[in-house]
C-alpha positions in Angstrom: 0.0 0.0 0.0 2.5 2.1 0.9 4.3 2.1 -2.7 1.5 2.5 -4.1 0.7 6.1 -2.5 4.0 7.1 -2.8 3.5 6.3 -7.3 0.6 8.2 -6.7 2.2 11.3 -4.7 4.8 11.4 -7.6 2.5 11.2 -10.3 0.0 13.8 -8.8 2.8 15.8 -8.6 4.3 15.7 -11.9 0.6 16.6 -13.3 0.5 19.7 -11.1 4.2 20.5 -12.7 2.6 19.6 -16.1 -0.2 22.4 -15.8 2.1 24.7 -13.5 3.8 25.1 -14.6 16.3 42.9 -20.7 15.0 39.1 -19.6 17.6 36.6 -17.9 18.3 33.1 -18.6 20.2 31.4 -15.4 23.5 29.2 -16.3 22.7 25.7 -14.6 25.5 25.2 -12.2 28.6 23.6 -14.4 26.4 23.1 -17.5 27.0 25.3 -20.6 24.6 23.8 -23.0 20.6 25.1 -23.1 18.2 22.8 -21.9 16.9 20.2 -24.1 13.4 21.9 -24.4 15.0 24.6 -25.6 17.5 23.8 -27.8 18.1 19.9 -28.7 21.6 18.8 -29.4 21.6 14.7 -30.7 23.3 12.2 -27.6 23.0 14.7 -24.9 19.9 15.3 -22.6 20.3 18.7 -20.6 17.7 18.7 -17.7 16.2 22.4 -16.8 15.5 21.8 -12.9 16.9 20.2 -11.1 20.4 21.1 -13.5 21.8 17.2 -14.8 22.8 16.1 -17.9 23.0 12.5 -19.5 24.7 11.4 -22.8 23.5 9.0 -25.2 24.1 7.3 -28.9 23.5 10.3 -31.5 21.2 8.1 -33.6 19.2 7.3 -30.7 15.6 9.0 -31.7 12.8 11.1 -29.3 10.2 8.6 -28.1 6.6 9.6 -27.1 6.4 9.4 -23.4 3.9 7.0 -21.3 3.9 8.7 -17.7 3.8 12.3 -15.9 6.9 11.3 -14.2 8.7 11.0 -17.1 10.5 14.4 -18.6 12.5 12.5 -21.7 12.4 9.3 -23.5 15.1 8.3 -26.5 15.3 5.2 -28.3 17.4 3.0 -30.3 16.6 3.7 -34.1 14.9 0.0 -35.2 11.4 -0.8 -35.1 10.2 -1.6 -32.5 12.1 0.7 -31.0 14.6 -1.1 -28.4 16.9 -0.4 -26.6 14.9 2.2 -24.6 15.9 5.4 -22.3 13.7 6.7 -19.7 14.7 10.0 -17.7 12.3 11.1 -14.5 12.5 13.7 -12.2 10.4 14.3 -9.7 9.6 15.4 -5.8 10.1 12.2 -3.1 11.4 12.3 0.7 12.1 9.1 0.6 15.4 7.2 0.5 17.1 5.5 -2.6 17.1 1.8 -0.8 13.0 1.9 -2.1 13.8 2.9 -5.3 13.6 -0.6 -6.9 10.1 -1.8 -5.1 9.3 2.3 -6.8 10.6 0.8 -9.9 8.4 -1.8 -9.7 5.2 -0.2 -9.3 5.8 2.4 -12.3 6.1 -1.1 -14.1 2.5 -2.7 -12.3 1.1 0.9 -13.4 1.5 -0.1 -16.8 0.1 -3.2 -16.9 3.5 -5.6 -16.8 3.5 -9.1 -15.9 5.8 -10.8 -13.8 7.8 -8.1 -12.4 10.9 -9.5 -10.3 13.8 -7.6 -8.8 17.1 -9.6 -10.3 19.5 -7.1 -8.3 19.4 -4.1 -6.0 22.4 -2.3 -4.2 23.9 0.7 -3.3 26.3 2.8 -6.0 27.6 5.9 -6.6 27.6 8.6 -9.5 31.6 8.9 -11.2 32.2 11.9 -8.7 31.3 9.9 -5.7 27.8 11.3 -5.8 25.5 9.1 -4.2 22.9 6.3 -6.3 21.3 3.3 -6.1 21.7 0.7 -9.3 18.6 -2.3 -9.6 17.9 -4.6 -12.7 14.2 -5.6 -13.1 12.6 -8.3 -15.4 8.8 -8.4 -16.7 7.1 -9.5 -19.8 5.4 -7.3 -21.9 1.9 -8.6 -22.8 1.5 -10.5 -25.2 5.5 -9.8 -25.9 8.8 -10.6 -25.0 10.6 -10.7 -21.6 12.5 -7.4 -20.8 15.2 -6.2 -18.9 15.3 -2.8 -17.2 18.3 -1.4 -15.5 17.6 1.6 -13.0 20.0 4.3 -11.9 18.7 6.5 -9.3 20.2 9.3 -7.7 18.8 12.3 -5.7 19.4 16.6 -5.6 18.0 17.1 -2.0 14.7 15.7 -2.1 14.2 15.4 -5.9 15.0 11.8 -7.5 16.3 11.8 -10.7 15.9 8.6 -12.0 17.0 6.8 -15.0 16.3 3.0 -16.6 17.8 1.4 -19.7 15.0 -1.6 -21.3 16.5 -4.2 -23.7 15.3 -7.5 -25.0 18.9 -9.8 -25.0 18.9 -10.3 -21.6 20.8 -9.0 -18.5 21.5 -5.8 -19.3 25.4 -4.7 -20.5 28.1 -2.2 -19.9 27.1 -0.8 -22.8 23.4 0.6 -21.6 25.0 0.8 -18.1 27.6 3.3 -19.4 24.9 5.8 -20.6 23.3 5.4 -16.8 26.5 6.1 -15.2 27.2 9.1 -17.7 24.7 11.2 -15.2 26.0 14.1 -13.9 24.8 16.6 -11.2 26.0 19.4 -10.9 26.7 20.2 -6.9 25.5 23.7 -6.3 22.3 26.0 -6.2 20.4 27.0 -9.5 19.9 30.7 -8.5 16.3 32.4 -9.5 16.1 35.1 -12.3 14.5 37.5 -12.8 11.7 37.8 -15.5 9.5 40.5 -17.4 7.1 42.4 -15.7 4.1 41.1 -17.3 5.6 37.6 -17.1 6.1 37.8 -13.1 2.1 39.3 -13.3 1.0 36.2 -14.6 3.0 34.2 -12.3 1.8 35.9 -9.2 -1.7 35.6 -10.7 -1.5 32.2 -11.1 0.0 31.1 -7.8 -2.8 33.6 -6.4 -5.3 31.7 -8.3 -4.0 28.1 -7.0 -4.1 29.2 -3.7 -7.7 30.2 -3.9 -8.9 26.8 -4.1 -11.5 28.1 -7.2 -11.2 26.0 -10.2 -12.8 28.3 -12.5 -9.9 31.0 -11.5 -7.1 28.7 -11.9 -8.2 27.6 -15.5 -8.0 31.4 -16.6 -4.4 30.9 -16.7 -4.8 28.5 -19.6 -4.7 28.5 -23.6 -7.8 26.7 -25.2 -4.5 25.4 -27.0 -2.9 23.7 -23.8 -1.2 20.2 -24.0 1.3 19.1 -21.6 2.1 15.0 -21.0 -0.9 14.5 -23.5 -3.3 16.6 -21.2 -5.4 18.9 -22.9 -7.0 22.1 -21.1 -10.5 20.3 -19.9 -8.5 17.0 -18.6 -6.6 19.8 -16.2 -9.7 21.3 -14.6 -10.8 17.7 -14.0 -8.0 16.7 -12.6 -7.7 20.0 -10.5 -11.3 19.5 -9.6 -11.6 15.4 -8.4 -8.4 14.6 -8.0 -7.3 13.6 -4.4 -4.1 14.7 -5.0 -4.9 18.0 -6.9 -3.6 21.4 -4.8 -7.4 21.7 -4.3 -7.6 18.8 -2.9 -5.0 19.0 -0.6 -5.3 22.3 0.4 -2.5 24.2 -1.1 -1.7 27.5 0.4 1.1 29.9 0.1 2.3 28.6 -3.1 5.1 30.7 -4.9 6.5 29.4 -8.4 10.0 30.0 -8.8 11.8 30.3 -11.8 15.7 29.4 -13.0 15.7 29.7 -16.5 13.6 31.8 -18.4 13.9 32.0 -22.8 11.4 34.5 -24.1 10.5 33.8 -28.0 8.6 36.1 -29.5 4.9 35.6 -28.1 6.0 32.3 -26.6 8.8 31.8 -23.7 10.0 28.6 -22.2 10.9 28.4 -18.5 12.2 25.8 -15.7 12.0 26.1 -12.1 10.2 24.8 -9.2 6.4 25.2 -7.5 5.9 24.9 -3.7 3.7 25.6 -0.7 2.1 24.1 2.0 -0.5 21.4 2.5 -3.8 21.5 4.4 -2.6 22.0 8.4 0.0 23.6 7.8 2.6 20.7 6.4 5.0 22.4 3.9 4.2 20.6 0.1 6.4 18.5 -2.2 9.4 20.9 -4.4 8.0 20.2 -7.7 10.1 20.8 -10.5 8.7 22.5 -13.4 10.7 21.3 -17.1 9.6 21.4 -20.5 7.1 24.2 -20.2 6.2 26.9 -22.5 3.6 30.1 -22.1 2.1 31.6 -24.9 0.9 35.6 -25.5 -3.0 35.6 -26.7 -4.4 39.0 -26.8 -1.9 40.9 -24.4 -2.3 38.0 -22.0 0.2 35.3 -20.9 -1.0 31.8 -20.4 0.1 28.4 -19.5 0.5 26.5 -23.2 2.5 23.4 -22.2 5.4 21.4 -24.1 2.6 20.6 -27.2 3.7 17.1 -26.9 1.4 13.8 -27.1 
């Protein structure tokens, strides 16, 4: 039961970072290149908050991804697509030793049979930053057996997690040498500044969440919203029903903070974080906010989302 709520925590809060969420941009700390949302470069993934990067193969294509949590998927260029690269970030408390048994209910989630744990133990990132390493098989309906090695590391209390999916087997240096090309930078991501109007319709918006009112926080949307293959009305359902929604839980006091801001002409991209505090007081999960974009419609700023199925 327990992994279970914690899948659904992390989910919840990767949909409220999905619809969350002369101008600066801030340098991630010892990371040159742009973000990937911003500007791709082929083999490298550049993460926007918290600041990590991974490299890949360069022929390795973009994949459609399957969960909130996830914030990129690549894959080996043959049909079916295989190997596979997941990257998620998201908010969790916990420590590393549950990663695997985490692992294992993302896998449940999505309908896998016979999910076992092959191996689980303690590692370490190449500059002695702390991880934790597990290998998992399942079958894929009506498929083959899978492999999926997991790499999981954490920047305060956001995991970054990464798994590798091949079909020959247990899995080989090979896939484990794009895990263990991770790196985290040590350091804070420092807030910028942003354009007036911009920081309006932030304030507005975190106004708007802490109000509790549906109808005020939807406002802050384009009718041409999509975000992890959400569209505007699946938002304000899930704002409105869901347990886990910041009306449901009672946000209060929430303040969006932004670390990289890239204004395009009536659109701008930006990464940062959302946080607040729950219902009684309790402070609420750091959520990171990647791969978002706003739009300009009529003078007016709004939340547009990556625009990805």
């Amino acid at each position: 039961m327990k992994k279970l709520i914690t899948v659904s925590l992390i989910v919840a809060s990767m949909v409220l970072v999905g619809g969350l969420f002369a101008p600066s941009q801030a340098q991630s700390p010892g990371i040159d290149a742009k973000p990937t949302f911003i500007s791709p470069t082929p083999g490298l993934y550049v993460n926007g908050w918290p600041p990590f990067t991974l490299s890949y193969p360069k022929e390795w294509v973009e994949a459609p991804w399957v969960l909130p949590t996830e914030v990129y998927r690549a894959a080996g260029p043959s049909f079916p697509p295989i190997p596979v690269l997941v990257i998620r970030s998201f908010a969790n408390p916990a420590d590393l030793s549950g990663s695997a048994d985490l692992l294992v209910g993302f896998l449940g989630q999505q309908g896998y049979k016979d999910v076992k744990v092959l191996s689980d133990k303690p590692s370490q990132l190449k500059d002695g930053t702390p991880a934790r390493e597990a290998e998992v098989g399942y079958i894929y309906p009506n498929g083959p057996k899978l492999n999926v090695f997991m790499l999981t590391t954490k920047k305060d209390d956001i995991w970054i997690m990464l798994t590798l999916t091949d079909d020959k087997g247990t899995i080989g240096d090979d896939l484990k040498s794009i895990a263990y090309s991770l790196k985290v930078p040590q350091g804070k991501q420092e807030p910028v500044k942003v354009p007036p109007d911009v920081q309006a319709f932030l304030d507005k918006f975190c106004s708007d969440v802490n109000s509790g009112d549906a109808g005020r926080i939807m406002t802050n949307y384009s009718d041409q919203y999509l975000d992890h293959r959400m569209y505007k009305g699946d938002m304000e359902q899930w704002y409105r029903n869901d347990p886990f929604s910041p009306i449901q839980l009672g946000i209060t006091s929430g303040t969006l903070t932004v670390t990289i801001f890239e204004p395009r002409g009536d659109k701008a991209y930006l990464a940062g974080f959302f946080g607040g505090k729950l219902k009684g007081g309790a402070p609420g999960p750091t959520s990171p906010i990647n791969d978002n974009q706003l739009i300009k419609e009529n003078g007016q700023w709004k939340w547009f989302g990556n625009q990805k199925l």
